[in-house]
N, C-alpha and C positions, 0 to 999 in steps of 0.2 A: 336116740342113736348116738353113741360113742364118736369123738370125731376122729378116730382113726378109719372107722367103720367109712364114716362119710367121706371121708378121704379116698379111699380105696375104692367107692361107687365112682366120686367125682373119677381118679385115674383111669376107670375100668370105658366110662363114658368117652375120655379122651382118647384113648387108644382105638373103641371103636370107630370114631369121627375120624381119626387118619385111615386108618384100614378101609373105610370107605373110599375116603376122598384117592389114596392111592390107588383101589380099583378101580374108581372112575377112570383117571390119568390112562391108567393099563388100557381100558379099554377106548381111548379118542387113539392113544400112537396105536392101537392095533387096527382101529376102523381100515377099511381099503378106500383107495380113491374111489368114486364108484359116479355114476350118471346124481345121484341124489342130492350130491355137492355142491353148490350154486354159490359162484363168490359173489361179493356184495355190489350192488346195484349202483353203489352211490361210489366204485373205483373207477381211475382215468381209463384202462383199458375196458369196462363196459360202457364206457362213456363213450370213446370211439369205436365199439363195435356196435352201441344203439344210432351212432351218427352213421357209419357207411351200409346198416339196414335200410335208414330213411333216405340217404341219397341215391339207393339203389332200388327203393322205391318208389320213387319221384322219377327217376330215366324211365322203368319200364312201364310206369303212368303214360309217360309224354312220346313214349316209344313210336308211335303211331304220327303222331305231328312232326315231331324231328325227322322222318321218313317222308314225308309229305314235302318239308322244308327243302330236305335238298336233292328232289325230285322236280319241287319247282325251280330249285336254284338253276337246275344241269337245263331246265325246257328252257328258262329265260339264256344263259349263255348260247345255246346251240342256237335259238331266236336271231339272237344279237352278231352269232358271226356269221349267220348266210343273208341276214339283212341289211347291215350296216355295207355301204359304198367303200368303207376304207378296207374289207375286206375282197374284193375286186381287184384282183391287178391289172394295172395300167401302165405300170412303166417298169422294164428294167434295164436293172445298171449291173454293166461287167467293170471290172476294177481286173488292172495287173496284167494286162495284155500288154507286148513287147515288140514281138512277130507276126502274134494272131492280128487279124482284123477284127474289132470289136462288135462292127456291124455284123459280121459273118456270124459271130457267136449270139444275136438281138436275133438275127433272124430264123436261127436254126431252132431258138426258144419261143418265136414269135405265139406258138399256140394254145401260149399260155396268155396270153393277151383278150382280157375281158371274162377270164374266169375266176374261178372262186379259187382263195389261194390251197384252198385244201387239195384241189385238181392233181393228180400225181405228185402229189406228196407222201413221202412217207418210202419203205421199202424195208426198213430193218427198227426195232424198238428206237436206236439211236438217231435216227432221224426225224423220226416222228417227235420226240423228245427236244431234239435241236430246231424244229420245223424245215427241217432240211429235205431234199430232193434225191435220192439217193440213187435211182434209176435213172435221174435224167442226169446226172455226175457223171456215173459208169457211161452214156452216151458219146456225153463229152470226152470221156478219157479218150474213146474209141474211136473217136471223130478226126482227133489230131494227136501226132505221134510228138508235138513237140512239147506238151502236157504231162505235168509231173504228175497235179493233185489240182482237184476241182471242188470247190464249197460253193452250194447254189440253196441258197434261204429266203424266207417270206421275212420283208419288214415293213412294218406297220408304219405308216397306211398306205396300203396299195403296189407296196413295191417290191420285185422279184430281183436280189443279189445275188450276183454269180463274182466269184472271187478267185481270179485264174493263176496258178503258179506253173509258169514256164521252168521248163527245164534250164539249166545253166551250161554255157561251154565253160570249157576246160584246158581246151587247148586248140590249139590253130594249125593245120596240114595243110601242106603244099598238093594241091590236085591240077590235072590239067586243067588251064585254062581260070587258073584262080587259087584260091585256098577255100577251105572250107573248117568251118568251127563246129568240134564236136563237145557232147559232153564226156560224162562218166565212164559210160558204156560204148561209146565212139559212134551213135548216134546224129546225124549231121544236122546239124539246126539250121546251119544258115551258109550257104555262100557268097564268095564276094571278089569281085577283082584285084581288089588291094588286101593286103598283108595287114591288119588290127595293132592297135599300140599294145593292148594289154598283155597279149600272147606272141614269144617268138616262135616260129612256124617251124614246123620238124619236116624237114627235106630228105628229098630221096627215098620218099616210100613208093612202092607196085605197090599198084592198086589192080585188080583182076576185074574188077566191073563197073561200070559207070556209078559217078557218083551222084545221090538223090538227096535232097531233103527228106527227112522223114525216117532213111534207110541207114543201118551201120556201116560204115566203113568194108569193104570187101578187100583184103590184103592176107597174105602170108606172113607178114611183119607185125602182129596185133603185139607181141610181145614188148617190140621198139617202141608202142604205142601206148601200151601201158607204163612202160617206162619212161616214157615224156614226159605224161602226166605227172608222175611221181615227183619228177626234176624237175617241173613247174612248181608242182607243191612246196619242194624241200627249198627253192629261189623266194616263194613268198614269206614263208616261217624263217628265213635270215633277212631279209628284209625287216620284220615285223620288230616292230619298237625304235627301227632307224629311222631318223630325221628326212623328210622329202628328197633335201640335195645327198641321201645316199641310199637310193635304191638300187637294188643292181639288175632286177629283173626289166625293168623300161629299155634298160641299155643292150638287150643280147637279142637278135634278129633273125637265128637263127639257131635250130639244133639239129647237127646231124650226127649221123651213127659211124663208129667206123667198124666195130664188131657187136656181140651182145653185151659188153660188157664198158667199151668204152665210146666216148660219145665228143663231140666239139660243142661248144657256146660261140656263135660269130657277135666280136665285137667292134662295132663299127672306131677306125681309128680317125683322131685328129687331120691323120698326117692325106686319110684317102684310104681306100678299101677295108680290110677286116682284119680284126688280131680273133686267130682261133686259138681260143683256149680249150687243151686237150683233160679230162680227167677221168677217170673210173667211178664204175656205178657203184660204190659198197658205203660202208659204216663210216665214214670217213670224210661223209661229201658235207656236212656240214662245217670241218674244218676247213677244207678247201673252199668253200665259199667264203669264210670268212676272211679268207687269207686273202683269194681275189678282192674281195671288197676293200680293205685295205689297201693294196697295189692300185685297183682304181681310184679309189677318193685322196687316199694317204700320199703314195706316192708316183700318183698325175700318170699311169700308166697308157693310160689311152691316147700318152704323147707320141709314142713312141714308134717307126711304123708297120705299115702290117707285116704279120708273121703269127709264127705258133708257139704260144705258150704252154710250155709241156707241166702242169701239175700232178701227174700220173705215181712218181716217182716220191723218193722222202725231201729231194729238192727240187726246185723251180728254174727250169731252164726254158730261155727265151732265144727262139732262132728266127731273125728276119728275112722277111722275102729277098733272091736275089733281085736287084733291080734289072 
C-alpha cells in the first residue's frame, strides 16, 4: 500500500474517532435530569443527608422511651409539689400597707392557711404563669376603695405575698370639721384634724354630702378641684431641681379661688398673718412662679407685712393690709 493510500485510511480513521466522540458529547448535554441520576456517595451534601437519615433514625428508635421519660419526669414533679411541707402555706406576708391594717388583710386571706399553694390559684394564663392569685386580687381590689393595684404570689417555701399599692393623695380640702386628703379622682383617703405639711388645703369649697372615706368628694366646684391639683403639680415641677432652702410649695397654706380662672396662694408672713398672692390659671403660671420664688428667697419677701400681692397683670403690684 502506497503511503498516501495509508495516509488517507489513517485521516479517514481519525475523523471517525471525532464524529464519534462529538456524538457522544451531543448526547450527555442532551440527557434530561431524570430520577436515574444519582450524585456521588462519597460528596459533603450525601454525607449530611446519610447523617440526618441516621439521626432521624435513632429519635424514632428511642421515640417510645423519651415519651416514657418525660411522663415519668411530669409524675415525679406533680409527686414533689403536693408532697413536699414547703409547698403548704403557712405564713403570709402583706408588704406596702400605709392606711390599711395588715392584720385586716392576713385575716381576710387567712383560708389559705394550711393549704396547698396551688389552692385558688390561678384565674387568667398570666397568673398562672406568675403563680399569682388573680381572683383573690380582684377581691381585695373590691374590699377597699383605698387600693390602687394588688399582687398576691406563692413563695417558696410556704409562703403566701400580697403586695399592696395604696392609692396616693394629691391634694388636701378643707371639709367641715377637718380636712380631708384626696387623690386623683378626688376619692377621700384619709381624714384628719390638722391641715398636712406637704399639701396646702383649697378653701372655700360646698360640699353637698357628707364626707366619707372611701367616697368622692360630692361638690359643684369639681372644676376648682381639678384645678388645685394641677397648681399643686405645676408648685412641684418648679420646685424640682431647687435646693431644700428654696422650695415654695412648704411655704403656701392655703389656696383659695376667687373666680374660674383666678386663684390666691396664702403666704404665711414674717411680720403675722398672710401675704395672698393673687395670679391667673393660664400658660403663664410657670413664669409667675418663678418670679415669686425669687421675691421669696431673693428678695426676703416674706418680710414684708401681710397684704396682697397682685401678679395677675404684666407687673407686680403689692398692697398691704390697712392696719
Amino acid at each position: 500500500m502506497s503511503k498516501i493510500s495509508r495516509k488517507k485510511r489513517i485521516d479517514r480513521q481519525e475523523k471517525g474517532r471525532a464524529h464519534r466522540s462529538v456524538s457522544r458529547r451531543s448526547q450527555v448535554s442532551k440527557r434530561p435530569d431524570s430520577a436515574s441520576y444519582q450524585p456521588s456517595p462519597f460528596s459533603e451534601e450525601s454525607r449530611k443527608k446519610r447523617e440526618r437519615e441516621r439521626r432521624r433514625s435513632l429519635f424514632l428508635s428511642k421515640k417510645p422511651l423519651i415519651l416514657l421519660s418525660i411522663v415519668a419526669a411530669i409524675l415525679v414533679i406533680v409527686t414533689l409539689l403536693f408532697l413536699l411541707p414547703g409547698f403548704t402555706i403557712d405564713a403570709i406576708q402583706v408588704s406596702g400597707a400605709y392606711r390599711l391594717n395588715e392584720q385586716n388583710v392576713e385575716a381576710q386571706l387567712s383560708h389559705h392557711m394550711g393549704e396547698h399553694f396551688l389552692y385558688k390559684m390561678g384565674g387568667n394564663l398570666k397568673a398562672i404563669v406568675g403563680l399569682r392569685y388573680a381572683k383573690e386580687e380582684e377581691a381585695l381590689l373590691a374590699s377597699s376603695p383605698l387600693l390602687n393595684s394588688v399582687a398576691m404570689y406563692f413563695s417558696y417555701p410556704s409562703k403566701l405575698k400580697v403586695d399592696l399599692n395604696e392609692k396616693i393623695e394629691v391634694m388636701c380640702v378643707r371639709v367641715p370639721g377637718g380636712y380631708a386628703l384626696v387623690d386623683k379622682d378626688l376619692t377621700v383617703l384619709e381624714l384628719t384634724e390638722e391641715a398636712p405639711d406637704i399639701f396646702p388645703s383649697v378653701e372655700q369649697i360646698t360640699l353637698i354630702n357628707t364626707v366619707t372615706i372611701g367616697e368622692k368628694l360630692q361638690t359643684d366646684q369639681t372644676e376648682r378641684l381639678q384645678k388645685s391639683i394641677n397648681i399643686t403639680a405645676e408648685l412641684i415641677r418648679s420646685d424640682s431641681g431647687k435646693g431644700n432652702n428654696r422650695q415654695l410649695l412648704p411655704l403656701i397654706r392655703h389656696i383659695v379661688w376667687q373666680d374660674t380662672n383666678t386663684f390666691f396662694l396664702h403666704i404665711p408672713s414674717t411680720q403675722g398673718g398672710m401675704i395672698r398672692v393673687k395670679l391667673d390659671d393660664n400658660r403663664y403660671l410657670q413664669d409667675k412662679f418663678a418670679l415669686l420664688s425669687d421675691l421669696v428667697f431673693v428678695e426676703s419677701f416674706l418680710d414684708k407685712p401681710a397684704g396682697e400681692l397682685d401678679m395677675t397683670g404684666l407687673t407686680v403690684h403689692f398692697r398691704p393690709d390697712m392696719s
